[in-house]
C-alpha positions in Angstrom: 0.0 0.0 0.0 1.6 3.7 -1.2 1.7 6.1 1.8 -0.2 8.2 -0.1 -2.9 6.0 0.0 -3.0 5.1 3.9 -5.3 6.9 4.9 -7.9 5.8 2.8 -6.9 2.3 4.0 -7.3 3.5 7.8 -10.8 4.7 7.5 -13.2 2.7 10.0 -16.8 2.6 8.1 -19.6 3.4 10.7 -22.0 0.4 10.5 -25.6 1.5 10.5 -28.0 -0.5 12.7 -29.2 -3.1 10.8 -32.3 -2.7 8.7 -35.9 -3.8 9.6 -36.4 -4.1 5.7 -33.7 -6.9 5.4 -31.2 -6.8 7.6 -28.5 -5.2 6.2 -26.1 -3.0 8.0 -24.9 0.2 5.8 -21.7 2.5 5.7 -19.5 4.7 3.3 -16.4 5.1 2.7 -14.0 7.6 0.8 -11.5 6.6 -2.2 -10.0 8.9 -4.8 -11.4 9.9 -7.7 -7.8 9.6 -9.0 -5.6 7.2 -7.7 -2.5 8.6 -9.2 -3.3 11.7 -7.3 -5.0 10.6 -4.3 -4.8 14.3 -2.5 -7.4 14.9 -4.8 -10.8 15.1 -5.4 -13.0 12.1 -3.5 -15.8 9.8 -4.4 -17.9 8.0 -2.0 -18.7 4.3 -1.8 -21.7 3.0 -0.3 -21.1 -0.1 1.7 -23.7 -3.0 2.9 -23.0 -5.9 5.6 -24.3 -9.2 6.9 -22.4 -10.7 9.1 -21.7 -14.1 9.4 -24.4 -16.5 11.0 -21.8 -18.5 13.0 -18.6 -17.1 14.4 -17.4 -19.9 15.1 -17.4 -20.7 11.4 -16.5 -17.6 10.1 -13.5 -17.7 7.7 -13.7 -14.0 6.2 -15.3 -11.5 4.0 -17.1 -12.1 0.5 -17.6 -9.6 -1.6 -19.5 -9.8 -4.3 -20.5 -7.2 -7.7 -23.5 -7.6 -10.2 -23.8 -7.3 -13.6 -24.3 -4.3 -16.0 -21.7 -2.4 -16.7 -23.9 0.0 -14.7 -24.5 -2.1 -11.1 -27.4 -3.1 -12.6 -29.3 -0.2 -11.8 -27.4 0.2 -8.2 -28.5 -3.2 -6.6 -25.3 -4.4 -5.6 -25.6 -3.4 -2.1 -28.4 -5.9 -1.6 -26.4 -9.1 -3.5 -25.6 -10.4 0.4 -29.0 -10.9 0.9 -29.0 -13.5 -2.4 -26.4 -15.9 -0.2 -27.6 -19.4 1.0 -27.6 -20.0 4.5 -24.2 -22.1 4.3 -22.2 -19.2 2.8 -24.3 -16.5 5.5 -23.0 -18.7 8.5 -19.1 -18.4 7.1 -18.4 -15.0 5.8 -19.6 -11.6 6.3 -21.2 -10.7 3.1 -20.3 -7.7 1.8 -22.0 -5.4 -1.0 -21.4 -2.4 -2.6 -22.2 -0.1 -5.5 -19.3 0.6 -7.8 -17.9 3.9 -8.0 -20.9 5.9 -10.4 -23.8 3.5 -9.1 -26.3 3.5 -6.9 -25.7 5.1 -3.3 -22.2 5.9 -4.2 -21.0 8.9 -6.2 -22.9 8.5 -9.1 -21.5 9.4 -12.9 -24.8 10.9 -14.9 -25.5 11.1 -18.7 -28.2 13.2 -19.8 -30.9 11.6 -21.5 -31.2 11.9 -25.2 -34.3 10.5 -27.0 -33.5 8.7 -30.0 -35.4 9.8 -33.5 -34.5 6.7 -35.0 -37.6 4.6 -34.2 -37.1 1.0 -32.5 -36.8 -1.4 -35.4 -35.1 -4.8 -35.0 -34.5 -5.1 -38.8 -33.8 -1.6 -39.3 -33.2 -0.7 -43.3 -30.4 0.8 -44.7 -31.9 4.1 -45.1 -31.9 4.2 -41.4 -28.4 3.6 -40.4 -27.4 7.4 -40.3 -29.8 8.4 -38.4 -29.1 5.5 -35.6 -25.4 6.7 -36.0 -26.6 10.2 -35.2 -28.9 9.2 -32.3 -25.7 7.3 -30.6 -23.1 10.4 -31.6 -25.8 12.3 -29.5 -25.7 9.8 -27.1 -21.8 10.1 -26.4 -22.4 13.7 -26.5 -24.8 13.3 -23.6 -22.7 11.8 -21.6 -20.0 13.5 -21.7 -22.2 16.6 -20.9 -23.2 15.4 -17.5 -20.3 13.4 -16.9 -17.6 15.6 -17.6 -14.2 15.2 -15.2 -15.5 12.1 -13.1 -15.6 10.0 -16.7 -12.5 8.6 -17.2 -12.0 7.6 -13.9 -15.2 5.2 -14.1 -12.7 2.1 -15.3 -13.1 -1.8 -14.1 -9.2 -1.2 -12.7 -10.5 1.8 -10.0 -13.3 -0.8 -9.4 -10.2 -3.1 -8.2 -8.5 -0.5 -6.4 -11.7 0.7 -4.8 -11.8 -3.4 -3.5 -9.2 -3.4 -2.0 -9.4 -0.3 0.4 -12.7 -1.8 0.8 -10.6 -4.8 2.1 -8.5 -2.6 4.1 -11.4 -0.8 5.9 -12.6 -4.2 6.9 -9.3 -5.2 8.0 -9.0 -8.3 6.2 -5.8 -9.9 4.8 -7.7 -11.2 2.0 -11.1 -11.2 0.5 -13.1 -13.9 -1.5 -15.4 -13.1 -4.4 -18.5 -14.0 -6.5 -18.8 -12.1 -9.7 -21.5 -12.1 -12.4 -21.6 -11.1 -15.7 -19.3 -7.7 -16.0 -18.8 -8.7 -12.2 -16.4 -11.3 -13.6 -13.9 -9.2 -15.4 -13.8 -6.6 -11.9 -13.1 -9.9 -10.2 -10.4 -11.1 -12.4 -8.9 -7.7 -12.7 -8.8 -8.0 -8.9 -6.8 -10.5 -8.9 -4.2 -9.7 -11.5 -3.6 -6.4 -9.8 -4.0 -7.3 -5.9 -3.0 -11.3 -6.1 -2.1 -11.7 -2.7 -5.2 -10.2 -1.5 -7.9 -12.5 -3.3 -8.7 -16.2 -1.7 -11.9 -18.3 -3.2 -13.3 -16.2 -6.3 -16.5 -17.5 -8.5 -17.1 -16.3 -11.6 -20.2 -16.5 -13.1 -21.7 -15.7 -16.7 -18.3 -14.4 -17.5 -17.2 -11.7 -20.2 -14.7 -13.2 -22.9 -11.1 -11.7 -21.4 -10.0 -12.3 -25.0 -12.6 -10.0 -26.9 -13.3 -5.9 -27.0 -16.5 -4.5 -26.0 -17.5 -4.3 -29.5 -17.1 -8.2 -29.4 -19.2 -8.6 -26.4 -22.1 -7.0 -28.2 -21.7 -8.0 -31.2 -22.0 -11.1 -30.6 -24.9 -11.6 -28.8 -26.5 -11.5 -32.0 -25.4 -15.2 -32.5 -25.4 -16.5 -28.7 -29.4 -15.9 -28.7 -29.9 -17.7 -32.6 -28.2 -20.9 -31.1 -31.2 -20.9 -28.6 -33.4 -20.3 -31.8 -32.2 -23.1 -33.4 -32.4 -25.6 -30.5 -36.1 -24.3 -30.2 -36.9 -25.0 -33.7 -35.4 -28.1 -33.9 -37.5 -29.2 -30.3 -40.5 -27.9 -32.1 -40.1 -29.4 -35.4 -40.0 -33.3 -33.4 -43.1 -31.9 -31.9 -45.0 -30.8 -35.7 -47.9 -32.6 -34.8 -48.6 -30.6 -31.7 -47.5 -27.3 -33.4 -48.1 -27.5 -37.0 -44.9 -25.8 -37.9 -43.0 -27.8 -40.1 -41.0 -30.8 -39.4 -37.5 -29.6 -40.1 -36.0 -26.9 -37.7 -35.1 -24.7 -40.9 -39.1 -25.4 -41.9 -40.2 -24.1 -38.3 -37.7 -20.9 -38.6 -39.5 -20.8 -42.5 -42.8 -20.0 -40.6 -41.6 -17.8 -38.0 -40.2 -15.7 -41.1 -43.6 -15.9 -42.8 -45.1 -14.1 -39.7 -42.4 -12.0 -40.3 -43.6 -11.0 -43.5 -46.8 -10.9 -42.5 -46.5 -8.2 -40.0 -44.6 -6.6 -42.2 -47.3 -6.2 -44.7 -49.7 -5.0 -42.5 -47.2 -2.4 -41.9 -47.1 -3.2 -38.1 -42.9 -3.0 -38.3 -43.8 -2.0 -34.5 -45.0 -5.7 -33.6 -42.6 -7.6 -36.3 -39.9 -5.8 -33.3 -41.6 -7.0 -30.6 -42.1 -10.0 -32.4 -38.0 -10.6 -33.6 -37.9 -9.9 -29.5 -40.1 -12.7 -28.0 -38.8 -14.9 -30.4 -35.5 -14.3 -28.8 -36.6 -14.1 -25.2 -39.2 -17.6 -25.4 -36.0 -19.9 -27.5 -33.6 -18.5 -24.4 -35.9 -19.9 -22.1 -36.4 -23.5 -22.4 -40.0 -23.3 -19.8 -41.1 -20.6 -22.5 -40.7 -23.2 -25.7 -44.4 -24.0 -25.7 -45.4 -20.6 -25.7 -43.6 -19.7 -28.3 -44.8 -22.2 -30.3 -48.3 -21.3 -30.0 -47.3 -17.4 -30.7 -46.0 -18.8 -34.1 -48.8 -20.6 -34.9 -51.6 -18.1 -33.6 -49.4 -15.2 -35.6 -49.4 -17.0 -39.2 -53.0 -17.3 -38.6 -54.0 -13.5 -38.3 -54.9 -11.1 -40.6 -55.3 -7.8 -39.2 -53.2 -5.8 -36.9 -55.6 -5.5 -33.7 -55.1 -9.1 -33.4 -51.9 -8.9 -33.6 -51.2 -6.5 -31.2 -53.4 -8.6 -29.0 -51.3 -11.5 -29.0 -48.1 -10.2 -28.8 -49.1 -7.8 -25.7 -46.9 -7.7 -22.9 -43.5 -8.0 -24.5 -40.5 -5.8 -23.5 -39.7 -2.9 -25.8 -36.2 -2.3 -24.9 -34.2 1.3 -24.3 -36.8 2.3 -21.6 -34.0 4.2 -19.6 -33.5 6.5 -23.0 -36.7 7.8 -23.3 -37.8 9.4 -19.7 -36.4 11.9 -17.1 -33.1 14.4 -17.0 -30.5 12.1 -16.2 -29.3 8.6 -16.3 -26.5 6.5 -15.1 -23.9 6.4 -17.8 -21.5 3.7 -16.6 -22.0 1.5 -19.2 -20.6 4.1 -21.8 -17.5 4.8 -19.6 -16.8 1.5 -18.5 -17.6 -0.1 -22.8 -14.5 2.6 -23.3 -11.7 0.5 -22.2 -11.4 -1.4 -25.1 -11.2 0.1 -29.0 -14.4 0.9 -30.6 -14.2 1.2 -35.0 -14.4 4.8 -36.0 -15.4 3.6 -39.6 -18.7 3.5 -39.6 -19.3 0.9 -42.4 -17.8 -1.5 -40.2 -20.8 -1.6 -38.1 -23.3 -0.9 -40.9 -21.7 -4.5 -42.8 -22.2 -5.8 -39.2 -25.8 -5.3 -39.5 -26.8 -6.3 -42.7 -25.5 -9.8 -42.1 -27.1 -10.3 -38.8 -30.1 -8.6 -39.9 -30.0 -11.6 -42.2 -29.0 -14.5 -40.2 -29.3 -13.6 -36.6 -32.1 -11.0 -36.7 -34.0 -12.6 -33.4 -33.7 -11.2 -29.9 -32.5 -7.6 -30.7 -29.0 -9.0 -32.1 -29.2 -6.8 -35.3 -29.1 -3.6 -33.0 -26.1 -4.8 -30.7 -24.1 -4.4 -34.0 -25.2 -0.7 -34.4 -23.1 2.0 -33.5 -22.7 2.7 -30.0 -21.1 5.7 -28.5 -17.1 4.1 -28.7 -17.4 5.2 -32.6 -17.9 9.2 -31.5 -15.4 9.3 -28.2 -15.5 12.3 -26.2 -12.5 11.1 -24.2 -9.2 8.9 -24.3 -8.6 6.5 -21.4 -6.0 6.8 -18.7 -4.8 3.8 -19.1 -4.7 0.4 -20.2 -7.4 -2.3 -19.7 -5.7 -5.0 -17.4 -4.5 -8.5 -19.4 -6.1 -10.8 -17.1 -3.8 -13.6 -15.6 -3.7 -16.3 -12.1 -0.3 -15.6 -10.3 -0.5 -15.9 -6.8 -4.0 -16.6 -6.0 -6.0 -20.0 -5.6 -7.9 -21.6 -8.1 -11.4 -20.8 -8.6 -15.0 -21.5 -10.1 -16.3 -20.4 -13.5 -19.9 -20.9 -14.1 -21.2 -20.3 -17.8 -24.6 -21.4 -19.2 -23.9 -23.2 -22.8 -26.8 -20.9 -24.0 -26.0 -17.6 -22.3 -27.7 -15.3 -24.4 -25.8 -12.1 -23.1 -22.1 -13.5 -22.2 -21.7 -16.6 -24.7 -20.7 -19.6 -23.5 -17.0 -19.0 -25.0 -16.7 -16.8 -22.8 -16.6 -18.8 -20.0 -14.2 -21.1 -21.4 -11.5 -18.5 -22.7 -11.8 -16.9 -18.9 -11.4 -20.9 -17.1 -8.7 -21.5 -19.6 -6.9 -18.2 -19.2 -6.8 -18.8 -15.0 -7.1 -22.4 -14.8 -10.4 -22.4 -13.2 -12.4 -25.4 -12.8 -15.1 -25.0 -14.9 -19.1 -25.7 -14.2 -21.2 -25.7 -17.7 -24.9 -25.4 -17.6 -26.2 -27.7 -19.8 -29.3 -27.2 -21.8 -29.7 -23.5 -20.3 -30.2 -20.0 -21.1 -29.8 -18.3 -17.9 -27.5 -16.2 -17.0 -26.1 -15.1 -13.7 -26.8 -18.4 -12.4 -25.5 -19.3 -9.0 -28.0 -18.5 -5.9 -30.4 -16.8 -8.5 -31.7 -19.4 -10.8 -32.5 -22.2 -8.3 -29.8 -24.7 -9.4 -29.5 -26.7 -6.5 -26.9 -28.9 -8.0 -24.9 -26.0 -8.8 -25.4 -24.2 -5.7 -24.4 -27.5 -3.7 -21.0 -27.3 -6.0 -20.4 -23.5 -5.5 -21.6 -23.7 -1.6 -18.8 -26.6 -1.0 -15.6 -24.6 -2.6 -16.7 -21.4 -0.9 -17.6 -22.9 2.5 -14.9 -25.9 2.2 -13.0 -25.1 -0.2 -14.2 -28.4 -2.1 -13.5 -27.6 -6.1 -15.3 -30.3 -8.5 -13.3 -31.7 -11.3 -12.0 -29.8 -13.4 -14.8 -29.6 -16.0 -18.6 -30.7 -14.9 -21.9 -30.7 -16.5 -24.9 -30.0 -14.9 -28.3 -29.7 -16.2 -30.3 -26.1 -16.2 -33.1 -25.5 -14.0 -35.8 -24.9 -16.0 -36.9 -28.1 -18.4 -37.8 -27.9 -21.6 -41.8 -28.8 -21.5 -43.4 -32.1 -20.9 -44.5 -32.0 -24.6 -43.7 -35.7 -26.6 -42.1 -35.5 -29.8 -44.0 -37.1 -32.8 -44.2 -41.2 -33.0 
């Protein structure tokens, strides 16, 4: 620890009592803005604690940070309370929001309603205006953001962990991760090695691809759940009447396509492309799905329609109501290099407009704000590595739609974590949220006992596909 730094190190965080909501006891602490100038400006962290269940069993602190980038709209200071009982009687559980999140000093963007309107297949004659809307995004940002910007990076997330580790007074911290939580966590422990015990990463970003790669790729992660979907449905034709080929059943669901299409309801053909996405991710939502499809082909007026296809999500709420918004996401998506040529994106988007157009994939390849930059980062992103810390856990879901399943591989690979694959599964951020009890019994054992599983398992989803026989 730098001089420079001690004090921060020092500070004593002033528990609240604990909460009659749930329990938790809540403090803040100061880090700098800057950590290469530390005698300047300051941010505040907000701070949760449960403590552990059983002193006698207690073997530390776990910390733990959510997905986003963003904190998931600031609810990491209640992850403790997601904990099973085993892990509650061993560790304190610690949560926090990350520096621009929720109760800690929060990094704004203004809000900037986009004129393009919401089109999951969006033509060509639309692609400058969606580069426009997203230039005014970045310029948005960097409005309200201004100064604090550049210092919202996944590294001062790790250096903000470990004061957080030093205000506990702990020698070491373990950690459970999820989603962008993984790369913070294995950031963590390429910077502070000696500082990081048991670590579980779960849903993980690829450590060997950009931002852009992240996003652009989701495109494909959610058509592999399409494709399993068809193919389940197509064994099932009799019950469905979709065709008895998987590329027959994804034949029909582009017929409603076109039918929606031609009743000039582009509106529900999104919302449509979305639930088609959403239901094949969701192996308990196969059936339903199904019927959509067949109900859909069926139709032939828009009221109807709209009817059936009620109640699914319409993406970007955040962009379209208040003043300000959190703009973490923007800052953190920085790190890596974005393509100032904007044909790069536009090619993007005409192929998976053709052969990945389900689930919102088509706009993940669109422009986002890295192609307009306000700002140049600090420094570079960390080249994650395992030196001097114990082997951990990597969960990943085979059908991830968000952080694809290579993902987790490439990070188990890169730190010789034992790996646990979700088979048959589309969840993401599994571990104490999706009711795996196998997996929680795996997770619970190397965190409580340190007990790791072989070095690759299998374990089924949660959620079954439904109790629908295929065709004789």
């Amino acid at each position: 620890m730098p001089d420079a730094l001690h004090e921060f190190y020092e500070q004593r965080p002033q528990w609240s009592a604990p909460s009659a909501e749930d329990g938790l006891q809540r403090a803040t602490i100061s880090v700098p803005r800057d950590y290469s100038d530390p005698g300047g400006a300051r941010l505040t962290i907000a701070l949760s604690r449960l403590p552990a269940t059983n002193p006698a069993k207690r073997r530390g602190v776990l910390l733990s940070v959510n997905g986003g980038p963003g904190g998931d709209n600031g609810e990491g200071l209640k992850l403790p309370l997601e904990f099973p009982a085993e892990v509650r009687e061993a560790y304190d559980l610690i949560g926090f929001d990350p520096r621009g999140t929720g109760g800690s000093t929060r990094l704004y963007s203004e809000v900037v309603v986009p004129v393009a309107p919401f089109d999951s297949r969006p033509p060509d004659s639309l692609f400058e205006q969606l580069s426009a809307d997203m230039r005014e995004r970045e310029l948005a940002c960097a409005r309200a953001g201004g100064d604090l910007r550049p210092h919202i990076t996944t590294r001062n997330t790790a250096r903000d962990m470990d004061v957080i580790r030093g205000v506990l007074g702990e020698d070491k911290i373990s950690f459970v991760g999820y989603a962008y939580g993984t790369l913070v966590g294995a950031v963590y422990g390429s910077m502070f090695p000696a500082r990081l015990d048991r670590s579980v990463l779960d849903s993980c970003v690829n450590p060997d691809w950009t931002w852009r790669e992240q996003f652009v790729t989701q495109a494909e992660a959610v058509y592999r759940n399409v494709q399993k979907w068809a193919q389940w449905t197509a064994e099932r034709n009799v019950h469905f009447g979709l065709g008895t080929s998987a590329a027959a059943v994804l034949e029909t669901v582009e017929e409603v396509v076109s039918s929606l299409e031609e009743l000039g309801a582009v509106h529900l053909r999104t919302l449509f492309d979305g639930a088609v996405g959403t239901r094949a991710t969701d192996r308990g939502q196969w059936d339903s799905l199904g019927h959509l499809v067949s109900d859909l082909r069926k139709v032939e007026d828009v009221a109807t329609a709209q009817k059936l296809i009620a109640g699914e999500g319409t993406w970007r709420p955040q962009d379209t109501t208040g003043e300000l918004r959190i703009g973490v996401l923007e800052a953190i998506t920085m790190e890596t290099e974005w393509p100032a040529d904007l044909d790069v994106y536009y090619s993007d988007m005409r192929y998976h407009r053709e052969h990945h157009p389900y689930g919102f994939g088509v706009l993940r390849a669109q422009p986002w704000v890295g192609a307009f930059r306000t700002f140049e980062s600090l420094e570079e992103p960390t080249h994650v590595k395992r030196v001097g810390y114990p082997v951990g856990l990597v969960v990943q879901a085979d059908g991830d739609p968000f952080d694809r399943y290579e993902g987790g591989v490439a990070m188990a690979e890169r730190l010789g974590h034992h790996l646990v694959v979700i088979e048959d599964s589309g969840d993401h951020e599994v571990y104490a949220f999706a009711g795996n009890a196998v997996l929680d019994c795996i997770v619970n054992a190397y965190l409580v006992d340190g007990v790791l599983p072989e070095k690759r398992v299998g374990v089924p989803g949660s959620t079954p596909r439904p109790d629908i026989a295929p065709d004789a």
